[in-house]
N, C-alpha and C positions, 0 to 999 in steps of 0.2 A: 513437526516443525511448524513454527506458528508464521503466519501470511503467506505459508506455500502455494497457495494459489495467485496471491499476487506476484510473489517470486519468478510461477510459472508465466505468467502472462508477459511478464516482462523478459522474460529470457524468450518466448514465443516473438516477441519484437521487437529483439535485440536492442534494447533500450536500458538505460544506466538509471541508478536510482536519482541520481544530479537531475538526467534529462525528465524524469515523472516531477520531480522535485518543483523543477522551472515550470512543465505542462501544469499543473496543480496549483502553482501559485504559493508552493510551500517551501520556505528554505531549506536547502538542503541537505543543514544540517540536524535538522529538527526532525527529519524524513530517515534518514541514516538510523538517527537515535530510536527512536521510534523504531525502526525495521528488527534493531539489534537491541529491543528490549531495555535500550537504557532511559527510554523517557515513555511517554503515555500516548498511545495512538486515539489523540483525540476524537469526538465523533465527527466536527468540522474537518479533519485533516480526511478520515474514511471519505468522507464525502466527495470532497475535492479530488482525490485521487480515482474514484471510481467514473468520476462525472471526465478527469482527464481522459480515462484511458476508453471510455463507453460502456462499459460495465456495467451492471447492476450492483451496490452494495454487498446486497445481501450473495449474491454468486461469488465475488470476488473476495467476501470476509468470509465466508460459509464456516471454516476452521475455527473461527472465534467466535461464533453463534452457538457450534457443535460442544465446543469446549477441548478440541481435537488441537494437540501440540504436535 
């Protein structure tokens, strides 16, 4: 499954992809698309989203480093 780990974090803090969307600074419907493969998880958007939640990048994409779907 690809961003399962961002998946899992956000289901750990019970938080909706709208609300990382807003914390991030990313619209979100761009975050949506992105999640469900229909547009391009920019490296700015990674960013943002890691830096909302306090993450590390690289922990929170590990599956897209790995090449793990």
């Amino acid at each position: 499954m690809k961003f399962k780990r961002l998946k899992e974090e956000l289901q750990n803090r019970n938080m909706s992809v709208r609300q990382l969307a807003i914390a991030a600074g990313i619209i979100p419907q761009a975050l949506y698309a992105a999640l469900n493969g229909n547009a391009k998880f920019w490296p700015g958007y990674k960013r943002k989203v890691a830096d909302a939640l306090g993450v590390p990048e690289a922990d929170l994409f590990e599956d897209e480093v790995h090449g793990n779907d």
